[in-house]
TIMARMI-214836 format. One record per residue (C-alpha): residue number from 1; chain; x, y, z. Coordinates in steps of 0.25 Angstrom, whole numbers. Layout:
REM residues N
NUM / A / X / Y / Z .
...
REM end
This chain:
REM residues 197
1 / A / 32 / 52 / -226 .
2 / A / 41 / 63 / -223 .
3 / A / 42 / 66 / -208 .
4 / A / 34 / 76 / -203 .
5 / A / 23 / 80 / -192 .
6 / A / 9 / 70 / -192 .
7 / A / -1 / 83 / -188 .
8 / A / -16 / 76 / -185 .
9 / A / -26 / 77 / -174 .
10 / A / -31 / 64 / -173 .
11 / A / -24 / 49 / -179 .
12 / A / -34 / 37 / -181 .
13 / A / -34 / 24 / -187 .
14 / A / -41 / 24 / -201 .
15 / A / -50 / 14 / -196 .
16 / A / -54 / 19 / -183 .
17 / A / -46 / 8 / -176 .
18 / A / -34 / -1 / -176 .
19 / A / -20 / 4 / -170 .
20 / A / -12 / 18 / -174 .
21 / A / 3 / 15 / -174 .
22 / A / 13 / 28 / -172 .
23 / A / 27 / 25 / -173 .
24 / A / 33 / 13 / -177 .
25 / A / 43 / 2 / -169 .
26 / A / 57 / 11 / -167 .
27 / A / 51 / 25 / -165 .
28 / A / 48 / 33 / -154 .
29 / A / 33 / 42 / -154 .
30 / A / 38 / 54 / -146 .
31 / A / 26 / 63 / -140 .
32 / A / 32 / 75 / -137 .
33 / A / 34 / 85 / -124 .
34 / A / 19 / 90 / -121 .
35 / A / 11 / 82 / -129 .
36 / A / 1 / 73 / -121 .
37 / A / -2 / 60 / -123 .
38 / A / -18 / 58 / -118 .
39 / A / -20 / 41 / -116 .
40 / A / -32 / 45 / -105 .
41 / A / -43 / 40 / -115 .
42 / A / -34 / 29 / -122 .
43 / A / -33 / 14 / -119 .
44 / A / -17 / 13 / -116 .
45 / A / -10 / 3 / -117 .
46 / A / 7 / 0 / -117 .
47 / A / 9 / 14 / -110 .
48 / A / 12 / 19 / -97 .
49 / A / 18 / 9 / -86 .
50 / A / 13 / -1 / -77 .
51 / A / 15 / -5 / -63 .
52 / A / 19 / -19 / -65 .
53 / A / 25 / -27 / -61 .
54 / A / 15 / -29 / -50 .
55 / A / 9 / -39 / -40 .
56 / A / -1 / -41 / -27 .
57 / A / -2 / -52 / -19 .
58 / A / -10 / -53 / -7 .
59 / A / -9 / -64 / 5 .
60 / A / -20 / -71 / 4 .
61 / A / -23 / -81 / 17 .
62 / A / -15 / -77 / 32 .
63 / A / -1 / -78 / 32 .
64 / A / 5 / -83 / 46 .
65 / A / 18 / -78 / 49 .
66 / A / 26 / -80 / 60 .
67 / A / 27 / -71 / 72 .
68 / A / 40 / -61 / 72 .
69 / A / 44 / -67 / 58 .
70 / A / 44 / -59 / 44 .
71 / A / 38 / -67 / 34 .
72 / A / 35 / -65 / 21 .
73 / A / 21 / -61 / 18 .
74 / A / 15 / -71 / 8 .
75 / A / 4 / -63 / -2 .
76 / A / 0 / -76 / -11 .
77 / A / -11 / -70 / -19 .
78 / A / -9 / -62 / -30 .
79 / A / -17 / -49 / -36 .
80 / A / -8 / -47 / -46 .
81 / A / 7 / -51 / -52 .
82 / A / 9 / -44 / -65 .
83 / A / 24 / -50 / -68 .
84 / A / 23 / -63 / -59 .
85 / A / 32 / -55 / -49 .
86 / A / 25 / -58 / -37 .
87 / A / 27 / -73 / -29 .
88 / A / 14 / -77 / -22 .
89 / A / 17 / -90 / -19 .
90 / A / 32 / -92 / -14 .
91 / A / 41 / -81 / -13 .
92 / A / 30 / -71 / -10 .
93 / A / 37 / -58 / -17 .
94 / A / 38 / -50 / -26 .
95 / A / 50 / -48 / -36 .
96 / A / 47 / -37 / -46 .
97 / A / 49 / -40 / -61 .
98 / A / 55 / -25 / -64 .
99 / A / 65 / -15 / -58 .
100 / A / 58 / -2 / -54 .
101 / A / 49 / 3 / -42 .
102 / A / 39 / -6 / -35 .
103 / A / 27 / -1 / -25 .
104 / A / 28 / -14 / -16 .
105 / A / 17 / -15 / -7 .
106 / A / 13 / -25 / 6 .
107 / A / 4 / -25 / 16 .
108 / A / -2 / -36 / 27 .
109 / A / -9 / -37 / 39 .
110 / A / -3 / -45 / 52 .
111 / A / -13 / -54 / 59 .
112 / A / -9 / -58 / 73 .
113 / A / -16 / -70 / 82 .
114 / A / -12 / -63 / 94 .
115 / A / -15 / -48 / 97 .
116 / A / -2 / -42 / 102 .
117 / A / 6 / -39 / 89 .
118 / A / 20 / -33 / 92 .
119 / A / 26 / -31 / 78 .
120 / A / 22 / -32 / 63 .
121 / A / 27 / -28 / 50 .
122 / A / 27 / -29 / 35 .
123 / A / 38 / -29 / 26 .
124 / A / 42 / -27 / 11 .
125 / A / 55 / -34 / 8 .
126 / A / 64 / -34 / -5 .
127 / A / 73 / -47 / -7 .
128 / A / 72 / -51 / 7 .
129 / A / 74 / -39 / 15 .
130 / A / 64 / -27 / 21 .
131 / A / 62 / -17 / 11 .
132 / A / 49 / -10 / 18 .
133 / A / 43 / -12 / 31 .
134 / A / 29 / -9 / 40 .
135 / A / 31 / -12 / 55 .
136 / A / 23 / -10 / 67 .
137 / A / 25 / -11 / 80 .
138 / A / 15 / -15 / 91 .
139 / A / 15 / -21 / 106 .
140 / A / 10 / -31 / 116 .
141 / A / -2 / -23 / 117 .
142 / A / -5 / -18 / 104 .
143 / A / -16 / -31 / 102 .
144 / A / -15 / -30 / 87 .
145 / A / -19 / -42 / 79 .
146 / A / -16 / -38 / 66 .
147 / A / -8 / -25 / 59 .
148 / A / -7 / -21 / 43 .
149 / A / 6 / -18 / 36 .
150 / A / 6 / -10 / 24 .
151 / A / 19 / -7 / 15 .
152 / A / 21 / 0 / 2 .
153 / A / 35 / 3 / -5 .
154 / A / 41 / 8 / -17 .
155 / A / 53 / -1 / -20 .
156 / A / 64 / 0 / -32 .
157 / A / 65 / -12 / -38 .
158 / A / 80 / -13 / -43 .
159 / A / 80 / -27 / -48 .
160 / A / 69 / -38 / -52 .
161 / A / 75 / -47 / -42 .
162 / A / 69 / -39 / -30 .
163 / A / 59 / -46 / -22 .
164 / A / 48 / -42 / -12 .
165 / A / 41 / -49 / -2 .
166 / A / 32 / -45 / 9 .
167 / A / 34 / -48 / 24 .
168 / A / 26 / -45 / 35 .
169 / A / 32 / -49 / 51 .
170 / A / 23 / -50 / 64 .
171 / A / 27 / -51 / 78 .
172 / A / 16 / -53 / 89 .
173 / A / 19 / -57 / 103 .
174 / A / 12 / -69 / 100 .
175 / A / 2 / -75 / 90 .
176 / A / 3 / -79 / 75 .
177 / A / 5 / -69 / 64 .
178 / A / -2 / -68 / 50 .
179 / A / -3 / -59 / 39 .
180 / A / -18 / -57 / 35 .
181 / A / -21 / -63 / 22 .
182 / A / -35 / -65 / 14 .
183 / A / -40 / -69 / 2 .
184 / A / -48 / -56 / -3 .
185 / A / -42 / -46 / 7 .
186 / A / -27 / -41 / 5 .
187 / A / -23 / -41 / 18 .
188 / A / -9 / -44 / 14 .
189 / A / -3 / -40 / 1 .
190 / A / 11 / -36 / -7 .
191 / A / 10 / -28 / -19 .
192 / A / 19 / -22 / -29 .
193 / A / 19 / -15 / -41 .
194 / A / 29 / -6 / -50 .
195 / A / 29 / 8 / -51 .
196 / A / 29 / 17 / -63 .
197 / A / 40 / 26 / -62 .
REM end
């Protein structure tokens, strides 16, 4: 058939189902500037991206840390791993399988036995070192017992041997120091996922 232009309003299988091949392996189907392409009604599959590699992990009994210390904060129970890229039972981190940008997110809350906290915080680090951090400040007289830390960051990762762990610190001026954990209730969590860009 010689080349030309294919003008019709509608193309079907003869037999009402079945696939509809347009191309073949090697070419390119072009849709050019201004034309639509209208997949609102359609069941899609292999287009568009997706926000993976992804994980969430949660912790799920108390942690007990020790007082004036950063320690790693050890989320063992898993939502979600989609590439196996999360540790939940030594390293505790996350080491993403693809270069690009990650939302990383962390949160926790800080139990203390004793109602005089002076200092908290809660920490992203990337291979060992702070890369984001909540802090607050408190006194002798503040009688808190307990404080929340949230963190969210958008990270380039540049090489798929990055990691990132979460760390939390408490420092009251006296007592023991735990980071709330719970078998239905996320009270302390570490998430990412990568962005479409």
């Amino acid at each position: 058939m010689a080349n030309g232009t294919l003008k019709v309003s509608n193309i079907e299988t003869s037999s009402g189902s079945g696939t509809i091949t347009i191309g073949q392996s090697g070419e390119t189907v072009s849709v050019p500037s201004g034309a639509t392409i209208n997949l609102s009604n359609a069941t899609q599959t292999g287009v568009g991206g997706n926000l993976k590699p992804a994980f969430s992990a949660y912790l799920s009994a108390n942690q007990t840390a020790s007082d004036a210390t950063w320690t790693k904060v050890q989320c063992n129970t898993e939502v979600l791993d989609s590439d196996g890229t999360y540790d939940n039972s030594s390293n505790y981190r996350f080491t993403p399988a693809s270069t690009g940008y990650y939302l990383i997110n962390g949160g926790t809350t800080i139990k203390f036995t004793q109602n005089t906290i002076v200092d908290s915080y809660l920490s992203i680090y990337k291979n060992g070192s702070q890369t984001a951090l909540s802090e607050e400040y408190g006194n002798d007289s503040s009688k808190e017992t307990w404080r929340n830390h949230n963190l969210s960051i958008i990270v380039n990762v540049t090489s798929t041997s990055d990691y990132y762990e979460l760390y939390a610190y408490g420092d009251p001026t006296s007592g023991d120091v735990t980071f709330a954990g719970n078998s239905t209730v996320q009270k302390t969590f570490f998430n990412a996922f990568k962005l479409i860009t």
